[in-house]
ZANURO-511137 format. One line per field, with one value per residue (C-alpha): residue number from 0; residue in three letters; z, y, x. Coordinates in steps of 0.2 Angstrom, whole numbers, always signed. Each point is the difference from the previous one (the first is absolute). Layout:
// residues N
pos = NUM  ...;
code = ALA  ...;
Z = Z  ...;
Y = Y  ...;
X = X  ...;
***
This chain:
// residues 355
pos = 0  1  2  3  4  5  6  7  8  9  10  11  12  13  14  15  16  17  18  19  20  21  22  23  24  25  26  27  28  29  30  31  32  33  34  35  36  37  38  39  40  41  42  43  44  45  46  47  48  49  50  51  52  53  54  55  56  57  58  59  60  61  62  63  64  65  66  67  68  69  70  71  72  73  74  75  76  77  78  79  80  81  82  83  84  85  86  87  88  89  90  91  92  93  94  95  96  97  98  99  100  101  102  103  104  105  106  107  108  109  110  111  112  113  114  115  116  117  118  119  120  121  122  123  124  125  126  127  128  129  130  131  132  133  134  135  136  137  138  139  140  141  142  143  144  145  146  147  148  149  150  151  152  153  154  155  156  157  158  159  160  161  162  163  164  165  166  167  168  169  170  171  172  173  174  175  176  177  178  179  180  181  182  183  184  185  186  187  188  189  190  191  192  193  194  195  196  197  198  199  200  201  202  203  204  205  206  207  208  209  210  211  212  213  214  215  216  217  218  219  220  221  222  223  224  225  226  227  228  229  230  231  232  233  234  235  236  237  238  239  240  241  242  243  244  245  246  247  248  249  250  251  252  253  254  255  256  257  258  259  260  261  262  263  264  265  266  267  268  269  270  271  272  273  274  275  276  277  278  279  280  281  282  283  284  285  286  287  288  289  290  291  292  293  294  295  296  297  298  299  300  301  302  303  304  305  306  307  308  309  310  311  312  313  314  315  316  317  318  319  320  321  322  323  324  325  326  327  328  329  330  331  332  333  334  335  336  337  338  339  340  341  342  343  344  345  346  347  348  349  350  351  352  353  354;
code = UNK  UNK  UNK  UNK  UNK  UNK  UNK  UNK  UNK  UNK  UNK  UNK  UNK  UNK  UNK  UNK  UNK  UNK  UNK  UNK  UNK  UNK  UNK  UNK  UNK  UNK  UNK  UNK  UNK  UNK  UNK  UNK  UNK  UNK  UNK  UNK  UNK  UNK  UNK  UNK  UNK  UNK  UNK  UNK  UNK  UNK  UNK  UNK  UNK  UNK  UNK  UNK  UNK  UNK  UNK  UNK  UNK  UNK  UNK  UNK  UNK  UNK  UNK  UNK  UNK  UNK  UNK  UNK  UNK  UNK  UNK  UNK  UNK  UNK  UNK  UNK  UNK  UNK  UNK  UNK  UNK  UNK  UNK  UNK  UNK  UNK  UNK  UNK  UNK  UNK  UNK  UNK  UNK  UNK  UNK  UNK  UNK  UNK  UNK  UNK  UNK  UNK  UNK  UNK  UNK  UNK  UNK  UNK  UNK  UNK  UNK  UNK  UNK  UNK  UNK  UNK  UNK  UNK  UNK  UNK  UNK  UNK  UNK  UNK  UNK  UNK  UNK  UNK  UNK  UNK  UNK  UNK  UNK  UNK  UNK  UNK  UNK  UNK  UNK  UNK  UNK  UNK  UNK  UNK  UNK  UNK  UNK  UNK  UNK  UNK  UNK  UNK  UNK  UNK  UNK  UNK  UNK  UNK  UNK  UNK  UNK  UNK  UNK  UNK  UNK  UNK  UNK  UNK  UNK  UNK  UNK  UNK  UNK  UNK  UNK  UNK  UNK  UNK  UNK  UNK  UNK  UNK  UNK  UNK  UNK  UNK  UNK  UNK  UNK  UNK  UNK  UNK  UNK  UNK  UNK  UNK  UNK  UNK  UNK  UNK  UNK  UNK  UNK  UNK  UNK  UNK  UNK  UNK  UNK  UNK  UNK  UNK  UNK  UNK  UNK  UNK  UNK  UNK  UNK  UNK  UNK  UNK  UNK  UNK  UNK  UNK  UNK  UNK  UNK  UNK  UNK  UNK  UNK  UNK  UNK  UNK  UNK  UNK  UNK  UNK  UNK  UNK  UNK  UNK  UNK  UNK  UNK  UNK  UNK  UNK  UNK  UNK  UNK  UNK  UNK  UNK  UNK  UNK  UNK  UNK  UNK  UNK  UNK  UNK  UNK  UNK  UNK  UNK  UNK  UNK  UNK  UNK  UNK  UNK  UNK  UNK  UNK  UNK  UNK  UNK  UNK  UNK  UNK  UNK  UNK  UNK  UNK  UNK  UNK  UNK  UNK  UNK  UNK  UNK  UNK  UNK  UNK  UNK  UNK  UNK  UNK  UNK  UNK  UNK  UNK  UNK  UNK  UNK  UNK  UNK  UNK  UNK  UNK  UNK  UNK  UNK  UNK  UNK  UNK  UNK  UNK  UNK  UNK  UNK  UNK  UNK  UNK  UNK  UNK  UNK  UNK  UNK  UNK  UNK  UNK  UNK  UNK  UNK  UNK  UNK  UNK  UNK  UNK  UNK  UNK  UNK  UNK  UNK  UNK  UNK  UNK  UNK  UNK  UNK  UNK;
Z = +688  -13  -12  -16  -9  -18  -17  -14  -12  -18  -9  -17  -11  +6  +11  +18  +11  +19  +11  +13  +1  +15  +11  +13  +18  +4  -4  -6  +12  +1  -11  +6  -5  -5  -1  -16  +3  -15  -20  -13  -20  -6  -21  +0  +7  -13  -14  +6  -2  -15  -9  +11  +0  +5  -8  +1  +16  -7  +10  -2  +13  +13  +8  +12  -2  +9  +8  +8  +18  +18  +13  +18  +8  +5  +4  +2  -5  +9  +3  -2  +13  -10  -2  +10  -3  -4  -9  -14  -14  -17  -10  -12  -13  -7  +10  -5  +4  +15  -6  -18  -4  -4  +17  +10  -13  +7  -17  +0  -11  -14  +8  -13  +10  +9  +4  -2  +2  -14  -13  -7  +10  +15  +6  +6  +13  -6  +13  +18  +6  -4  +9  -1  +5  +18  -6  -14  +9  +7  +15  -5  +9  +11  -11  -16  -11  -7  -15  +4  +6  -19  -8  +7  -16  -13  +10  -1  -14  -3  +15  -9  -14  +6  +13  -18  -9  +17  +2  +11  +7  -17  -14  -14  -1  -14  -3  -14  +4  +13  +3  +16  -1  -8  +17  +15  -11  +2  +19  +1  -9  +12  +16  -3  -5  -17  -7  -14  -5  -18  -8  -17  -4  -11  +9  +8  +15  +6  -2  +9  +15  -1  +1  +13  +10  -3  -19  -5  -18  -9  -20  -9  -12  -16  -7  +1  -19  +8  -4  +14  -2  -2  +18  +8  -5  +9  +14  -1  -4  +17  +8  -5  -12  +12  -6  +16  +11  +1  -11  +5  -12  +6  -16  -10  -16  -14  -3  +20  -2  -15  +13  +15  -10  -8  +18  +10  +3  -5  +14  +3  +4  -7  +8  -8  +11  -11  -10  -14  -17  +2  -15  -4  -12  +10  -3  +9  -8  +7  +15  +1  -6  +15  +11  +5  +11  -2  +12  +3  +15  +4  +13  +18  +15  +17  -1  +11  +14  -8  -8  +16  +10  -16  +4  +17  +1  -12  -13  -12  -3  -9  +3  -14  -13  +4  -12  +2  +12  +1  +12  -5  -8  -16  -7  +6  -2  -20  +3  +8  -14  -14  +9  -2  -18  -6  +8  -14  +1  +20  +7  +8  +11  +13  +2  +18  +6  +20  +6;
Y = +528  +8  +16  +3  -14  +7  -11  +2  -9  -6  +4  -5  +5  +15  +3  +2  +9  +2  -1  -7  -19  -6  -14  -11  +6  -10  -14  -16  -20  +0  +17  +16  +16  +9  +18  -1  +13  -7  -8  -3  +2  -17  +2  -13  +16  +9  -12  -2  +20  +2  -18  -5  -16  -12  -19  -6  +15  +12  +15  +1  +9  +13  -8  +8  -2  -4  -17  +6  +6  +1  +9  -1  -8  +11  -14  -20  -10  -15  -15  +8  +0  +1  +17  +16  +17  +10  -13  +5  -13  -4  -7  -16  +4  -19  -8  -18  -12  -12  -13  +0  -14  +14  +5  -15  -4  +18  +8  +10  +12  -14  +4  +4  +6  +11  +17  +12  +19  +12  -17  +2  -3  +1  +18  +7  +9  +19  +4  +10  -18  -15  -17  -16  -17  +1  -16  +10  +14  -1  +11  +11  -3  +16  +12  -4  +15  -4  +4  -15  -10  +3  -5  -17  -3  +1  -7  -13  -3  +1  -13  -11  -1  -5  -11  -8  +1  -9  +16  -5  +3  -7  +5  +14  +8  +14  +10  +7  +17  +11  +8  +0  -19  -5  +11  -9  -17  +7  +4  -15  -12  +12  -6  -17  +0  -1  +0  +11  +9  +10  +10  +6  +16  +15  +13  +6  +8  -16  -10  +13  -3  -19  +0  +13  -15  -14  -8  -4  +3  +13  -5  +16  -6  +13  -2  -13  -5  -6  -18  -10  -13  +17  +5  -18  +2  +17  -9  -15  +12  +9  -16  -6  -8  -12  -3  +3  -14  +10  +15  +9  +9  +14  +7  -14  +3  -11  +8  +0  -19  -3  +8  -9  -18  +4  +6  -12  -14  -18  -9  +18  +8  +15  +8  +11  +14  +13  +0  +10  -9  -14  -9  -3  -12  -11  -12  -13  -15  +10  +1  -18  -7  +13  -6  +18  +1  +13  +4  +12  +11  +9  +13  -9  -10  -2  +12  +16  -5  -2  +18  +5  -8  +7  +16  +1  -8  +11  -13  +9  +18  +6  +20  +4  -8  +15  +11  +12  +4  +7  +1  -4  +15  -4  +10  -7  -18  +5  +7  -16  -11  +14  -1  -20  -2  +14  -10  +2  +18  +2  -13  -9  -14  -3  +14  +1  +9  +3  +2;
X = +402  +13  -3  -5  +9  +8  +8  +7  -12  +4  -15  +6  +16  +8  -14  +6  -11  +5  -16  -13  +0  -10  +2  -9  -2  +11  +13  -6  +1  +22  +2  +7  +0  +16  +4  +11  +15  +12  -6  +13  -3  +5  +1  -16  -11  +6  -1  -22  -2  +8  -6  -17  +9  +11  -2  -17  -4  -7  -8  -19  -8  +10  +14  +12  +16  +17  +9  +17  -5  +0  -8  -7  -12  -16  -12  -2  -14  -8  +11  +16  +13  +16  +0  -8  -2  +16  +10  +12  -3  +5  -17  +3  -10  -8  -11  -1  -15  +5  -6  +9  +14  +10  -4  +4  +15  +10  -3  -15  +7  -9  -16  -12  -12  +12  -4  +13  +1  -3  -3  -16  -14  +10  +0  +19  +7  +4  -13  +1  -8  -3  -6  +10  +0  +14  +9  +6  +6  +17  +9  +12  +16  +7  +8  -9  -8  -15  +7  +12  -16  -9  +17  -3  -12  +14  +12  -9  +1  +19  +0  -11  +10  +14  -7  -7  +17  +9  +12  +12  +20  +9  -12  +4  -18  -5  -12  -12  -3  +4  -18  -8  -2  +16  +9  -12  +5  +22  -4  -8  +13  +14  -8  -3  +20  +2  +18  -1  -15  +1  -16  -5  -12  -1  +1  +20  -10  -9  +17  +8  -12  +2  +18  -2  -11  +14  -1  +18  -4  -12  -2  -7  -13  +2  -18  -14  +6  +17  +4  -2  +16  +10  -8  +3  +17  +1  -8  +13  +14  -6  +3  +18  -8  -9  -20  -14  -5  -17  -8  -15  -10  -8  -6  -8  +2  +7  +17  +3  -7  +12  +16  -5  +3  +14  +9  -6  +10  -3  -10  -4  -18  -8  -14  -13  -7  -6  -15  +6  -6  -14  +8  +18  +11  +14  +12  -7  +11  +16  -8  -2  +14  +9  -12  -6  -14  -13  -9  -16  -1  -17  -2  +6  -4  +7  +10  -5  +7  +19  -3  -2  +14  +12  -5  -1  +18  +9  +1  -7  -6  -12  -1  +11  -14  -10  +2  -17  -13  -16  -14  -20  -7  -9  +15  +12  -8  +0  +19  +6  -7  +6  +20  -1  -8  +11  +17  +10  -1  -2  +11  -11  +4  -12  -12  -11  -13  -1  -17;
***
């Protein structure tokens, strides 16, 4: 039905090998096949070559890897009639149970028995095809890359944040770092009409791109040692002086933790999105007596379809997070995961391989 099907597969730490991964004849009861033509490199890819790991999902047996993508349709399986052969989709990665609470509640992003691309045992989507269930595969609109369609993963995110932090015409919204996250999470608080959006990060270049995408304010962080009430009040000295109805941490760590309180206003809500330090010592009494809400944010849910319409309708673009591509040779695989550990050095933003 389809050729030889190729994947990158995570064998172990730094071991990435490019090669055969066979699949079924065909597509599985209400799965399709897709031809995957666009995969992005999100930083959680890199941090399972180079650590084996990430939390308590650890890589034990060859895994491929990848979550960011799109592609076309190439064949249905039985039962589906949603999609047919030669659509252009964007693949949600998680696949909850239907039947979870989480499920039925509309946030099946708490699934625990979710299955999610490129998360250990789950297998990913760096792969010439792969097969997934058709409700989890989503038209793209006219005039859509695919490039664009795999976006729609960390987009998500970004929109899920701030769907969580109630970003909305009237709120000052900052940011914790202006990576690949902390820009879908600006984007994300522009269109959902945010009044002023200000962002922190170490690196000039990635603050130059953000304001270049509409933040009102960049804060250059100095080092990581920087003391965090001396980088709120840059924020707050960024904003007249006027603390952040909602800050959005996209880093995770304690200091960015310790900055997000101190900016935020009272009544305010921080929410934490990165996952940079497992551990971290707060001020929670402050945070109480100011009635700061802090909330979690894991992954997304319902939010493919928004992704799409803001990209389809202008309202956000996404093309000048691409910072490198590359197509599916084993070298070029190893070259693409090389440009986007090494970021510091490379300028890594978003890195894409075009298969």
């Amino acid at each position: 039905m389809t050729a030889e099907n190729i994947a990158a597969v995570l064998h172990g730490i730094d071991d990435l090998r490019v090669e055969p991964f066979p699949l079924s004849e065909a597509p599985g009861k209400g799965c399709v096949r897709v031809a995957i033509k666009a995969v992005g490199i999100c930083g959680s890819d890199v941090h399972m070559l180079k650590k084996g790991r990430i939390a308590h999902f650890v890589v034990e047996k060859p895994m491929v890897t990848g979550h960011e993508s799109a592609g076309e349709v190439v064949a249905v399986g039985e039962g589906v009639t949603s999609l047919q052969v030669g659509d252009r989709v964007a693949l949600e990665p998680g696949i909850p149970c239907c039947s979870s609470r989480h499920m039925r509640e509309g946030r099946y992003n708490l699934d625990p028995s979710i299955e999610f691309f490129a998360t250990p045992p789950v297998h990913g989507s760096l792969a010439t095809f792969v097969d997934h269930p058709a409700e989890w595969c989503y038209p793209l609109p006219s005039g859509l890359s695919f490039e664009e369609g795999a976006l729609c993963e960390p987009l998500s995110v970004g929109v899920h944040a701030c769907r969580r932090g109630g970003v909305c015409p009237g709120k000052r919204v900052a940011i914790m770092g202006a990576g690949p996250i902390g820009l879908v999470a600006l984007l994300s608080a522009r269109a959902f009409g945010a009044d002023a959006i200000a962002i922190t990060d170490l690196k000039a270049s990635n603050l130059s791109l953000a304001t270049r995408l509409g933040a009102d304010a960049a804060v250059l962080i100095e080092s990581q040692q920087q003391a965090p009430q001396d980088v709120a009040d840059a924020l707050l000295a960024a904003n007249a002086g006027i603390g952040f109805d909602i800050v959005i941490d996209c880093a995770g760590f304690q200091q960015s933790m310790q900055v997000a309180l101190r900016s935020c206003v009272s009544g305010g809500k921080v929410v934490l999105v990165g996952m940079g330090q497992e551990t971290m010592a707060l001020n929670l009494i402050e945070a109480c007596i100011r009635e700061v809400d802090i909330l979690g944010c894991f992954r997304y849910c319902n939010t493919y379809p928004l992704c799409l319409s803001l990209l389809s309708s202008g309202r956000v673009d996404l093309k000048p997070l691409i910072t490198h591509r590359f197509g599916f040779s084993e070298e070029e695989v190893l070259q693409g995961f090389d440009t986007a550990f090494r970021a510091d050095a490379t300028g890594a933003i978003k890195v894409m391989f075009n298969l």
